[in-house]
Backbone as CSV, one residue per row, in Angstrom:
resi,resn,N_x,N_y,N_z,CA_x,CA_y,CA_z,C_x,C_y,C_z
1,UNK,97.669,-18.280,51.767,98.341,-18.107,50.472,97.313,-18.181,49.343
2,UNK,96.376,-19.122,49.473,95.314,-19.553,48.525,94.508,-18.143,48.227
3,UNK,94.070,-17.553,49.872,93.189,-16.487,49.372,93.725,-15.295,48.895
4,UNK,95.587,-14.952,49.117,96.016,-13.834,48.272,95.836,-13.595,47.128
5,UNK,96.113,-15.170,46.445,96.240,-15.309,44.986,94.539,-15.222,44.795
6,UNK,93.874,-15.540,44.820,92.325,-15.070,44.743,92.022,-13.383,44.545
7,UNK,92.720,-13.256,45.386,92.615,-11.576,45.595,93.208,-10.734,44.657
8,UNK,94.723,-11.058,44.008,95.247,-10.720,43.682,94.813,-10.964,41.992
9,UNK,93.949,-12.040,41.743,93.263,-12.610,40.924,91.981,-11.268,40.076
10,UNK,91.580,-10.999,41.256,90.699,-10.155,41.128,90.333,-8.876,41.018
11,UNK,91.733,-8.301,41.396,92.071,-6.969,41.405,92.512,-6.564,39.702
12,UNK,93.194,-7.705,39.293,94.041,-8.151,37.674,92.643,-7.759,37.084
13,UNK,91.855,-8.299,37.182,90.469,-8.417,36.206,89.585,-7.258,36.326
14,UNK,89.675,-6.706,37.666,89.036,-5.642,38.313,89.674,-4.099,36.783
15,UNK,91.002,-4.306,37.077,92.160,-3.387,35.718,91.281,-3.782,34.750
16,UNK,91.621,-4.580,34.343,91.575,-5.281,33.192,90.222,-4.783,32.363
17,UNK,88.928,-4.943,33.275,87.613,-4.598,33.190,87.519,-2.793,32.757
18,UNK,88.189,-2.321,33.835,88.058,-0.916,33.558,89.013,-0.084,32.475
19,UNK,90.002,-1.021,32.496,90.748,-0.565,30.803,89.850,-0.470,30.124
20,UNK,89.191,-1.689,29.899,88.749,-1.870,28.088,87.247,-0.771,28.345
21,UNK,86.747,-0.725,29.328,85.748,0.332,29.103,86.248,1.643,29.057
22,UNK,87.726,2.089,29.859,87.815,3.321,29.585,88.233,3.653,27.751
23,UNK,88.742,2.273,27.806,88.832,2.457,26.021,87.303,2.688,25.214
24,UNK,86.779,1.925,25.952,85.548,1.991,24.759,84.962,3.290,24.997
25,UNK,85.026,3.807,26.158,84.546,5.377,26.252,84.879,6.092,25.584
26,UNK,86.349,6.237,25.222,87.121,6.780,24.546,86.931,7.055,23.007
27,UNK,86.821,5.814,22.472,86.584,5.248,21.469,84.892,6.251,21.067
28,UNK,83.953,5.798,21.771,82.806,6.206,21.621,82.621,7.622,21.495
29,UNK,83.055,8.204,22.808,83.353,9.896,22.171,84.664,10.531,21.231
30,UNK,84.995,9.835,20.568,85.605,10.000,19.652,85.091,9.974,18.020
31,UNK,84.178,8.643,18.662,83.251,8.695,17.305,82.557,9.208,16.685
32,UNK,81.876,9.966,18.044,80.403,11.033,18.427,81.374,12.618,17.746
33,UNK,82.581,12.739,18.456,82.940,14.236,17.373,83.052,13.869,16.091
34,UNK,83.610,12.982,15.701,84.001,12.418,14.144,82.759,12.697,13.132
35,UNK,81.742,12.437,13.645,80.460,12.229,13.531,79.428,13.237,13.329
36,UNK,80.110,13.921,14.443,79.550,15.944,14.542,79.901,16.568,13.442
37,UNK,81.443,16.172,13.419,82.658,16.882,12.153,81.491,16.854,11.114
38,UNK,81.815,15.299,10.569,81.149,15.611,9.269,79.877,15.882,9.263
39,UNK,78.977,15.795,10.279,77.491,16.532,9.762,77.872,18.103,9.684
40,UNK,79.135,18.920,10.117,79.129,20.014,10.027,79.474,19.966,8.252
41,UNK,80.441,19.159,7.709,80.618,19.562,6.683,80.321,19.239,5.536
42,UNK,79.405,18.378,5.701,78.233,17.791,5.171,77.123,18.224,4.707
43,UNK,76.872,18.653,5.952,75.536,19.580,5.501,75.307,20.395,4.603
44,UNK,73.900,20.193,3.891,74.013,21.093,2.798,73.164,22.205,3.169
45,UNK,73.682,23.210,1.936,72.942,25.030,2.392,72.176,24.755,1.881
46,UNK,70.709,25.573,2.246,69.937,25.713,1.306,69.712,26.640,0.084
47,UNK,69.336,26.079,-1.185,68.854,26.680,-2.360,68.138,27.597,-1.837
48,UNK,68.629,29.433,-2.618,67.405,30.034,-2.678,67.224,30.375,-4.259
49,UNK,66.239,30.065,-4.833,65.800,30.770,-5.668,64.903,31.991,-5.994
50,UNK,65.012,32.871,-6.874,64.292,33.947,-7.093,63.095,33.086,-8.296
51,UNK,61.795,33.427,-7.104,60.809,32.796,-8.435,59.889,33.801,-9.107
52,UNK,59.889,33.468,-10.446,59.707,34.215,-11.366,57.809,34.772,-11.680
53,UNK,57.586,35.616,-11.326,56.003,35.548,-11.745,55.999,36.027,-12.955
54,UNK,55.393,35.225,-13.578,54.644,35.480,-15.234,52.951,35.902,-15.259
55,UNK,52.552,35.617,-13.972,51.063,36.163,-14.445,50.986,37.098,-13.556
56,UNK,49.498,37.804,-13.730,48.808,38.913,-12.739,47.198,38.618,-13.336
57,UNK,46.639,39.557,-12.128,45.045,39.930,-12.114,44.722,40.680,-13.434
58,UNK,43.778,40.419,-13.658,43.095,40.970,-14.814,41.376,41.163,-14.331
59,UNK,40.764,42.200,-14.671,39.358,42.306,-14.319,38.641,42.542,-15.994
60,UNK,37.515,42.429,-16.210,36.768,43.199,-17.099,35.725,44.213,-16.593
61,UNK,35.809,45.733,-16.626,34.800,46.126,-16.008,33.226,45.834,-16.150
62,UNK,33.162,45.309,-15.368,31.828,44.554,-15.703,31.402,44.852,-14.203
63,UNK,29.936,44.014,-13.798,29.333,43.587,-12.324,30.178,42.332,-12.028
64,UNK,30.371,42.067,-10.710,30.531,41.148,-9.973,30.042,40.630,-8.964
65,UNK,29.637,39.288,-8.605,28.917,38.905,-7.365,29.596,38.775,-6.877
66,UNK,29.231,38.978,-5.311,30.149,38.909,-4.100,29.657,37.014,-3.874
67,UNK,31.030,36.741,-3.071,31.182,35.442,-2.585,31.376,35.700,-1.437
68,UNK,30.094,35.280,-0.646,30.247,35.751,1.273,30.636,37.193,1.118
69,UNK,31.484,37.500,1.627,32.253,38.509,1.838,33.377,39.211,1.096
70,UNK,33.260,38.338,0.412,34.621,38.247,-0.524,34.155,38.877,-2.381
71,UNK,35.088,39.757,-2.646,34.541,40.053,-4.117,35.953,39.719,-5.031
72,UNK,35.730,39.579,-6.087,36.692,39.918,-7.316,37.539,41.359,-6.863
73,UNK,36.297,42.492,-6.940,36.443,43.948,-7.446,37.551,44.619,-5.875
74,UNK,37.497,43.359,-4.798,37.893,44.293,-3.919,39.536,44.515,-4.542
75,UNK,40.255,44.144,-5.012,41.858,43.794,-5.183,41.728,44.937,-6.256
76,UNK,41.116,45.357,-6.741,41.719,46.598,-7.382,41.614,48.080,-6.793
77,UNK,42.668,48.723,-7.701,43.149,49.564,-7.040,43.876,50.706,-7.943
78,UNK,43.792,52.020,-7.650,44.011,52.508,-8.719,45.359,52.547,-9.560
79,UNK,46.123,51.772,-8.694,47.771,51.411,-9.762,47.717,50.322,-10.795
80,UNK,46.371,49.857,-10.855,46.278,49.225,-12.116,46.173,49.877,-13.203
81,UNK,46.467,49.052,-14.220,46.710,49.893,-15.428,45.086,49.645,-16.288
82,UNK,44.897,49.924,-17.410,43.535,50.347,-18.228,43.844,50.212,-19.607
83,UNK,43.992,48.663,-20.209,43.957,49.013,-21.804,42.706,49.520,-22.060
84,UNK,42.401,50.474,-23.266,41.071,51.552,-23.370,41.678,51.953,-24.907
85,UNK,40.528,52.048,-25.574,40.238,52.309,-26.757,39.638,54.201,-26.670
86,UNK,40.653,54.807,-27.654,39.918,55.882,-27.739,40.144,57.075,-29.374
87,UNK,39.536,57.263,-29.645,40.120,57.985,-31.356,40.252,57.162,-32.362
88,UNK,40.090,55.525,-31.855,40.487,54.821,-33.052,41.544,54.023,-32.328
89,UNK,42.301,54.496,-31.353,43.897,53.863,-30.893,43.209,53.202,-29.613
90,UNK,44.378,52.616,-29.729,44.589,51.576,-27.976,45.676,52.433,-27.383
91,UNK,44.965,52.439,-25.802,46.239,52.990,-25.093,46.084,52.225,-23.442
92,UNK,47.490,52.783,-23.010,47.638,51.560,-21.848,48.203,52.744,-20.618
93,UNK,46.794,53.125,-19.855,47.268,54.552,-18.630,46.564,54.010,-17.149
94,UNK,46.476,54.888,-16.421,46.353,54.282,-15.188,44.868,54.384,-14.901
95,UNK,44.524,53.206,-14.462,42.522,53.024,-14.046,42.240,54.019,-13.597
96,UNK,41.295,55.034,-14.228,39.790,55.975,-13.776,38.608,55.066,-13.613
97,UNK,38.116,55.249,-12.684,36.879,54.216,-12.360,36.226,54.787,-11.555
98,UNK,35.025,54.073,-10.759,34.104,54.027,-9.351,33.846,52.899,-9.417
99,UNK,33.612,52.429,-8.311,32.453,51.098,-8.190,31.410,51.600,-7.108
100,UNK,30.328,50.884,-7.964,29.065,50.878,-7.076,28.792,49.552,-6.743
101,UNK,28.022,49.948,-5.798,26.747,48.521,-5.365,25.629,48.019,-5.958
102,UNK,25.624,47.162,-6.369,24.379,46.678,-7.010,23.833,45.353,-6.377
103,UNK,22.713,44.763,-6.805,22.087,43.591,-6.633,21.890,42.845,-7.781
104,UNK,22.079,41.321,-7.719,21.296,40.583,-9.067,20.048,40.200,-8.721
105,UNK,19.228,40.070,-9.768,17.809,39.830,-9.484,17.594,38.558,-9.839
106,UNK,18.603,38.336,-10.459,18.369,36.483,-10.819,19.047,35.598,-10.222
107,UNK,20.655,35.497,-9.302,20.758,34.921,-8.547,20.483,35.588,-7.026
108,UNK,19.992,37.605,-6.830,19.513,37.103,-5.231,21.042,37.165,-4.551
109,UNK,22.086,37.858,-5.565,23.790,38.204,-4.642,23.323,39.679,-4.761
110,UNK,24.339,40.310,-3.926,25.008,41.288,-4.134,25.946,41.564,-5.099
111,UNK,26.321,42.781,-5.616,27.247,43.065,-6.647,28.116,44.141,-6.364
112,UNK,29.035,43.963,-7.252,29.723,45.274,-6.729,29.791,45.460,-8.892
113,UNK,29.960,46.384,-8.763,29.743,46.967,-10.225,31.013,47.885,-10.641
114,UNK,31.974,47.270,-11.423,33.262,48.659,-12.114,32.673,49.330,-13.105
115,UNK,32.796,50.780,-12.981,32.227,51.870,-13.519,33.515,52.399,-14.498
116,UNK,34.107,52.243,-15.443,35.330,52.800,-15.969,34.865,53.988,-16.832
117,UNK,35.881,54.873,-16.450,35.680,56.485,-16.907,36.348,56.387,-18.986
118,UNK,36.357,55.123,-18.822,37.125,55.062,-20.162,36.674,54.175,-21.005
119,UNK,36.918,54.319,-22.455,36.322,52.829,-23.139,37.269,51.524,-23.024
120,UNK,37.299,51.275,-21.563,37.867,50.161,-21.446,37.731,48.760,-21.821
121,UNK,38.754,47.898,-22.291,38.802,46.751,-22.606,38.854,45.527,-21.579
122,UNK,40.405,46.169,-20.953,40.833,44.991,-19.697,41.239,46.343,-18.859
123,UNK,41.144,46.124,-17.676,41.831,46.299,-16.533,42.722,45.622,-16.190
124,UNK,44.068,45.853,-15.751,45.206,44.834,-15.460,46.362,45.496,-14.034
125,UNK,46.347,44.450,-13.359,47.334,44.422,-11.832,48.544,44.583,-12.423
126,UNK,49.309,44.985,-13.419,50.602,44.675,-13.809,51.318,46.016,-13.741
127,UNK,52.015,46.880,-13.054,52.382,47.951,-12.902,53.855,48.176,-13.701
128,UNK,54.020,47.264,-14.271,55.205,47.235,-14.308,55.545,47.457,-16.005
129,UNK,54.558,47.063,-16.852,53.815,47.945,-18.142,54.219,49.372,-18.287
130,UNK,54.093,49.401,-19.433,54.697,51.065,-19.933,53.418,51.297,-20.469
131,UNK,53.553,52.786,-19.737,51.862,53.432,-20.300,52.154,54.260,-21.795
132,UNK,51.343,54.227,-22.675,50.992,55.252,-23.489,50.519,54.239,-24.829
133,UNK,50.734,55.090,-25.764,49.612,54.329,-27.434,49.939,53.000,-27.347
134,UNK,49.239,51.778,-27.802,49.751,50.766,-28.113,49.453,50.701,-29.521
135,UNK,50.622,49.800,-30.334,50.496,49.698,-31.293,49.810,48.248,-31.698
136,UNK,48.839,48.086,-32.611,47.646,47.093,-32.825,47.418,47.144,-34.121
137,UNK,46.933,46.031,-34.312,46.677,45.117,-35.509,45.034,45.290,-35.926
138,UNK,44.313,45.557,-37.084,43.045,45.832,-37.216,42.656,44.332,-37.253
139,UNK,41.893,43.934,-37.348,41.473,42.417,-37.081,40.119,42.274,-37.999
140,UNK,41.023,41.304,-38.953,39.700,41.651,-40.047,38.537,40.428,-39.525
141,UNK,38.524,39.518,-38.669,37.509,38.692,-38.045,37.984,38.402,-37.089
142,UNK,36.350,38.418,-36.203,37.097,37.585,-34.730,36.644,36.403,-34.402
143,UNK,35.768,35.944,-35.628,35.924,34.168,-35.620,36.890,33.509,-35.866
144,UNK,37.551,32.203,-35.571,38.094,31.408,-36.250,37.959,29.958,-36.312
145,UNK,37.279,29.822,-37.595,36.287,28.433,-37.431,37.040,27.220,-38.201
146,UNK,37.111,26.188,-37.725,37.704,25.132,-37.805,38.257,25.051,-39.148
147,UNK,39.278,24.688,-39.537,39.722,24.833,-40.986,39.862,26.006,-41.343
148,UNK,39.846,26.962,-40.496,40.311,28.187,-41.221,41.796,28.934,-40.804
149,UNK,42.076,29.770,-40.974,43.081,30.614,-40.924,43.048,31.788,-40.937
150,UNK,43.624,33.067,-40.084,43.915,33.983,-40.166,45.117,34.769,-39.993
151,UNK,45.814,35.146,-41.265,47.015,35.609,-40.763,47.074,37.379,-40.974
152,UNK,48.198,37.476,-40.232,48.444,39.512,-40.176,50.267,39.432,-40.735
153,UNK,50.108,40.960,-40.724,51.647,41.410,-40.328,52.008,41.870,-38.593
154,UNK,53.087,41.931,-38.515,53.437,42.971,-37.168,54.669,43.006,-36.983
155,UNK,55.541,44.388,-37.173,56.808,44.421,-37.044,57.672,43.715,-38.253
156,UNK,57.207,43.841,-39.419,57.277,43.122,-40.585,57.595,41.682,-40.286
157,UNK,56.745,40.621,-39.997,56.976,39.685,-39.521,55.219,39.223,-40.299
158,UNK,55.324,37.880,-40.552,53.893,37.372,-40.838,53.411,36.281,-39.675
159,UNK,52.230,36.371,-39.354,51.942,35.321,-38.292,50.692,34.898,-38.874
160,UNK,50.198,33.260,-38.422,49.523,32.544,-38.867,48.998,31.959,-37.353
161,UNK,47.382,32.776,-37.365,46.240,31.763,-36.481,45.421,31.044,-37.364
162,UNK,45.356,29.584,-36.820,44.888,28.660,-37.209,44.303,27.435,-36.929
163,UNK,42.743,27.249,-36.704,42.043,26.618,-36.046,41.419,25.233,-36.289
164,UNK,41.207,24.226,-35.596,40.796,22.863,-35.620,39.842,22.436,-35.061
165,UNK,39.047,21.932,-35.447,38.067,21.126,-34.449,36.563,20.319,-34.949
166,UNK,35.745,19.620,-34.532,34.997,19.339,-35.277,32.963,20.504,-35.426
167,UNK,33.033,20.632,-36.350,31.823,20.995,-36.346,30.597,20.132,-36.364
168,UNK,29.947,20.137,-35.378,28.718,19.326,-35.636,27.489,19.881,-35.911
169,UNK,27.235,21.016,-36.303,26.201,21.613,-36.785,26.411,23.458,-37.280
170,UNK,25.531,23.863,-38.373,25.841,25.170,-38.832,24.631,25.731,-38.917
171,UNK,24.256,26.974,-38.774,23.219,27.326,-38.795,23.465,29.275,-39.365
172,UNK,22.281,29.757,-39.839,22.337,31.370,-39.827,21.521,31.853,-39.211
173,UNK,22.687,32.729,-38.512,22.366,33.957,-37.364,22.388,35.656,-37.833
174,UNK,21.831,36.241,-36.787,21.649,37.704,-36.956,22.046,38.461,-35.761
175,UNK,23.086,38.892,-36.593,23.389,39.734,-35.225,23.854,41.424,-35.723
176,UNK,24.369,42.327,-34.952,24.761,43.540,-35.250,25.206,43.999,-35.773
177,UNK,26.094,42.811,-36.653,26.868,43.357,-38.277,26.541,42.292,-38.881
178,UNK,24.850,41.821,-39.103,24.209,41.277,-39.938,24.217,39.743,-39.706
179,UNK,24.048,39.193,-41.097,23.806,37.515,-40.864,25.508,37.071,-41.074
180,UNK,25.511,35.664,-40.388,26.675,35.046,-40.586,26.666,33.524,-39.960
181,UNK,27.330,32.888,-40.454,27.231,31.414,-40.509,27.649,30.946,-38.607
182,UNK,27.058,30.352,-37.403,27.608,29.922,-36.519,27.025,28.616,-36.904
183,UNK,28.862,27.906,-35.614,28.636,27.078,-35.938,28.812,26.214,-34.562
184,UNK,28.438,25.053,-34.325,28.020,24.448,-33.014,29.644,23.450,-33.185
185,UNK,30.917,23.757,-31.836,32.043,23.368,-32.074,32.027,22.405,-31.032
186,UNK,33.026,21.330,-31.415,33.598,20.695,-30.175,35.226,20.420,-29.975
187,UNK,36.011,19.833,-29.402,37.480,19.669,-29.428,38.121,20.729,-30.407
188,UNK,37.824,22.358,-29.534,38.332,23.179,-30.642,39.832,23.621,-30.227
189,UNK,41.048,23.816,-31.268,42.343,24.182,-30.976,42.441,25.326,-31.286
190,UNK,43.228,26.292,-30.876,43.608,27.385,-31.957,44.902,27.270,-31.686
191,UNK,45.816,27.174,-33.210,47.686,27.429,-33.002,48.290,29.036,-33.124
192,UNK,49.127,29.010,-33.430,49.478,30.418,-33.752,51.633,29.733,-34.309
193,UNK,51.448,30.488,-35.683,53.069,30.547,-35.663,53.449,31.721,-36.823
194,UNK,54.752,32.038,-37.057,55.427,32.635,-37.671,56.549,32.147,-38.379
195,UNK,56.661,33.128,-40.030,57.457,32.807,-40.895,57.505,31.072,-40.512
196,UNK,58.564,30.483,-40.330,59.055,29.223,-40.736,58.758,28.518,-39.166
197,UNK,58.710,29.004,-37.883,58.507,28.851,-36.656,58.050,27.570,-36.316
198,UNK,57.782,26.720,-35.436,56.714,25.378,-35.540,55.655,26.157,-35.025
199,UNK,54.410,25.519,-35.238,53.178,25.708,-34.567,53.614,25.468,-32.950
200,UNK,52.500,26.372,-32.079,52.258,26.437,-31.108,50.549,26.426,-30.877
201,UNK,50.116,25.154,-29.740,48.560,25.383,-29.825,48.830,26.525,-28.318
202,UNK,47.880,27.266,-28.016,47.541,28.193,-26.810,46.782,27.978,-26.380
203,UNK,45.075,27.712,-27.503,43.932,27.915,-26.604,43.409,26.440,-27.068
204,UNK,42.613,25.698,-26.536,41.890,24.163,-26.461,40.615,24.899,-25.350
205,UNK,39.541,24.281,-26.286,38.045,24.513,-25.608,37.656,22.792,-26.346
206,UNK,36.943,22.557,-25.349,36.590,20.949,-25.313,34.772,20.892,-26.437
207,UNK,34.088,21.938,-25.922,32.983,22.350,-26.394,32.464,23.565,-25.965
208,UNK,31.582,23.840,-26.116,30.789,25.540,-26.229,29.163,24.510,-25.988
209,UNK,28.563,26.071,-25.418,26.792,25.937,-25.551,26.228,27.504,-25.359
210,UNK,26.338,27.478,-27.143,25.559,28.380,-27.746,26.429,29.861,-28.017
211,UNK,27.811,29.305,-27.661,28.964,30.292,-27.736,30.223,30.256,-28.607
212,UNK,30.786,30.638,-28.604,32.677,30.524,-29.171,33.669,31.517,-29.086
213,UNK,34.988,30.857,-29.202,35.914,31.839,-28.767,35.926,33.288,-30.285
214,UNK,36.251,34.549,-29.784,36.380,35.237,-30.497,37.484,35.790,-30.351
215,UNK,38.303,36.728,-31.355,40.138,37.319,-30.823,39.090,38.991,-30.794
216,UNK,39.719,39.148,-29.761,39.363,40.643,-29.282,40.247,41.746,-29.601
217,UNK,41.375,41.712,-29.586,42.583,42.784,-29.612,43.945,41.839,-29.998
218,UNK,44.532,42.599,-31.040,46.231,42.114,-31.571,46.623,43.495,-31.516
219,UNK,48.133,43.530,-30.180,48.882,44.443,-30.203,49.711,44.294,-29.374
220,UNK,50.466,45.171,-29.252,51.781,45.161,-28.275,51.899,45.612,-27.186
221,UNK,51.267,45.376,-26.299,50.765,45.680,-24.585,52.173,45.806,-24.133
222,UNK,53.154,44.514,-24.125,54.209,44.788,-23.298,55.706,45.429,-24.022
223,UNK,55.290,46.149,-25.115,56.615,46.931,-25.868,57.504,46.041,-25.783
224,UNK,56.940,44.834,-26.467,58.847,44.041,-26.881,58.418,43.182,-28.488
225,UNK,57.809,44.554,-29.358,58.074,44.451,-30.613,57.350,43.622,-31.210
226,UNK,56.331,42.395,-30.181,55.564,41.642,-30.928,54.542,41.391,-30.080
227,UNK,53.477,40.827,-31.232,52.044,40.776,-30.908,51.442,40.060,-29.665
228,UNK,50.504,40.916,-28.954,49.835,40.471,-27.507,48.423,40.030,-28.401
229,UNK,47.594,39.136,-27.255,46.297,38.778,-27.742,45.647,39.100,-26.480
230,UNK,44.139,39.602,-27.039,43.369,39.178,-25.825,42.108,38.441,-26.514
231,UNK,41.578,37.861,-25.888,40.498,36.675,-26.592,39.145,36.181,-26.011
232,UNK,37.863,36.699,-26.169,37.299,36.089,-25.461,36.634,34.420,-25.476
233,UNK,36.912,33.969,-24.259,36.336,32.254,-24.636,35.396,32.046,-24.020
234,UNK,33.679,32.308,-24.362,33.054,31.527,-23.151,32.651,30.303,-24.283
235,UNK,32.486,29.650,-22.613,32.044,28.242,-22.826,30.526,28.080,-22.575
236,UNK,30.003,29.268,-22.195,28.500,29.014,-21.700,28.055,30.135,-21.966
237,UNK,26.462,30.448,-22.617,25.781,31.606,-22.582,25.810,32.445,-21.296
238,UNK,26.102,31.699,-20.246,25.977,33.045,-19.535,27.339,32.676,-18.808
239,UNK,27.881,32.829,-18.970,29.413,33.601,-18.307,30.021,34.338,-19.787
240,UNK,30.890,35.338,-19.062,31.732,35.988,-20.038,33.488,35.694,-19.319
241,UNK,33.877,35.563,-19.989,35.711,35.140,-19.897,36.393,35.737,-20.871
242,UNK,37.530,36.258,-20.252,38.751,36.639,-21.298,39.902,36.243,-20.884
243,UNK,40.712,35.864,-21.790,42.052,35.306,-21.658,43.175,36.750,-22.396
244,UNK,44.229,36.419,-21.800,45.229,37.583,-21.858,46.711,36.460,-22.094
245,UNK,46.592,36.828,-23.190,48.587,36.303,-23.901,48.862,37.206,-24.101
246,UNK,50.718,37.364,-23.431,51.919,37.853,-23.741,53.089,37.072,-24.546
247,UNK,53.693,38.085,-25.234,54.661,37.473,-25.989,55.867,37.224,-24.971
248,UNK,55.916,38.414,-23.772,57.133,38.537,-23.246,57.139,37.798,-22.298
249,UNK,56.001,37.073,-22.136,56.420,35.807,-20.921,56.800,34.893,-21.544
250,UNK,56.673,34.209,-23.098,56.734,33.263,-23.698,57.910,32.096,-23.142
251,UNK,57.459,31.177,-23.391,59.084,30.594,-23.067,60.291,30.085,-23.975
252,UNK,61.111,29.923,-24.192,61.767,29.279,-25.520,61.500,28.763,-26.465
253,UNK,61.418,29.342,-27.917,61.115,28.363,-28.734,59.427,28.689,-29.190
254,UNK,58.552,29.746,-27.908,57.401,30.169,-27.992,56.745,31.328,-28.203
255,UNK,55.822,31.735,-29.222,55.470,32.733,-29.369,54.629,33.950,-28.671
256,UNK,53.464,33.252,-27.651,53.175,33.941,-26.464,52.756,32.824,-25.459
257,UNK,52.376,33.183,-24.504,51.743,32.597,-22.842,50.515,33.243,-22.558
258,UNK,49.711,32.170,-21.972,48.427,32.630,-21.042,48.594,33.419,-19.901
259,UNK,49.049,34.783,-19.373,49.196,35.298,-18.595,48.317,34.932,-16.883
260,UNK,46.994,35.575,-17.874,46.019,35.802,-17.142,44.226,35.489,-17.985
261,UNK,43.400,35.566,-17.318,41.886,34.812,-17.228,41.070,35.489,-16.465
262,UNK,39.868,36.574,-16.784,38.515,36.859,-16.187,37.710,36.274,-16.448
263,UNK,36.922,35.878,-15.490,35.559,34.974,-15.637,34.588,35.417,-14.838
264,UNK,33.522,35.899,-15.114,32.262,36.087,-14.813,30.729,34.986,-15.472
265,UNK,30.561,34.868,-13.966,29.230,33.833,-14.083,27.602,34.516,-13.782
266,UNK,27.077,34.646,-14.879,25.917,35.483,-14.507,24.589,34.488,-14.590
267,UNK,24.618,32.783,-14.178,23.413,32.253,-14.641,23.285,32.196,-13.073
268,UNK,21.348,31.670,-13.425,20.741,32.174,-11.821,20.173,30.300,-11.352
């Protein structure tokens, strides 16, 4: 009798045991879809955005040294476009060129050399430009020395460039349209604004040696009614650099953007 009830003891617990796990099985894959569910509806999509390019390539026909293997000059191509001076006007048509091969004799590279069939200014990757006259601003200086100012019209509109920085020395020079005052700059700004507008600074050069920025061209490269710049800034006797502002990249509230930047280094 003793060992039925033992038995019968054990069989109770034996249930008993496998209930609560078939529950907890239960339980557990129940949890595991619950679980699935919401990572399905949970999950988030991903963002696509369309991102916006505001700049492109710019060349100056000039020489270029090759790097290893690698040049500036190889990326162009003749769907670039050609601001070019001709009759007096600026116009904006598609690159005539060659390039040749050359050598430097002072650093000992190779070169590759743009040959432009035109009186070109800039060369530019931007296809997307409307070709023909541009309309431009005569530019009565292309200094602008600390404390000074230069303003134009364009599109009956008045604009004001206007420059900061300290001079630490002045001296007279001679150059191709005679003598004129340079001056040795450091922490230089240039702003730019219109009618009532706030100032906007664009260009900041920290210092120069034996150089300064000059404005090269005021006109309307991208036909939206207001003034483009191009500017050259070197910072060193021997490189040449140009900077390229658009109005139509500007951003809110702004009058143009740094598009684009050529830089050529010719010290040995």
């Amino acid at each position: 009798m003793k060992k039925r009830i033992i038995f019968l003891s054990t069989l109770i617990v034996l249930f008993s045991c496998k209930d609560k796990t078939e529950k907890t099985e239960h339980h557990l894959t129940n949890s595991k879809k619950e679980n699935h569910l919401n990572s399905k509806i949970t999950e988030p999509k991903p963002v696509i955005t369309e991102k916006k390019n505001d700049t492109f390539e710019i060349l100056i026909p000039k020489e270029y040294r090759d790097q290893g293997e690698e040049n500036e000059v190889n990326g162009l191509t003749k769907n670039w476009l050609d601001l070019y001076k001709k009759g007096g006007k600026y116009y904006l048509g598609k690159a005539d060129y060659n390039i040749v091969r050359g050598f430097s004799e002072c650093s000992g590279d190779s070169t590759k050399i743009i040959n432009s069939k035109n009186n070109s200014i800039l060369l530019m990757n931007s296809p997307q430009l409307t070709l023909g006259e541009i309309e431009t601003v005569t530019i009565g200086k292309k200094k602008i020395w600390p404390k000074e100012k230069l303003k134009f019209h364009f599109a009956n509109k008045e604009y004001t460039l206007r420059a900061e920085g300290q001079v630490l020395s002045s001296e007279k020079v001679y150059t191709d349209n005679g003598e004129e005052i340079f001056q040795n700059v450091k922490n230089y700004k240039l702003y730019i604004s219109s009618n009532n507008s706030p100032e906007q600074l664009f260009l900041e050069e920290e210092s120069f040696n034996d150089t300064f920025v000059e404005l090269f061209f005021i006109g309307d490269i991208d036909k939206d009614g207001k003034p483009d710049f191009i500017f050259g800034a070197n910072r060193d006797y021997e490189e040449e650099r140009v900077i390229l502002y658009l109005s139509s990249k500007a951003a809110k509230g702004k009058l143009i953007k740094k598009v684009s930047e050529a830089d050529i280094q010719f010290d040995c």
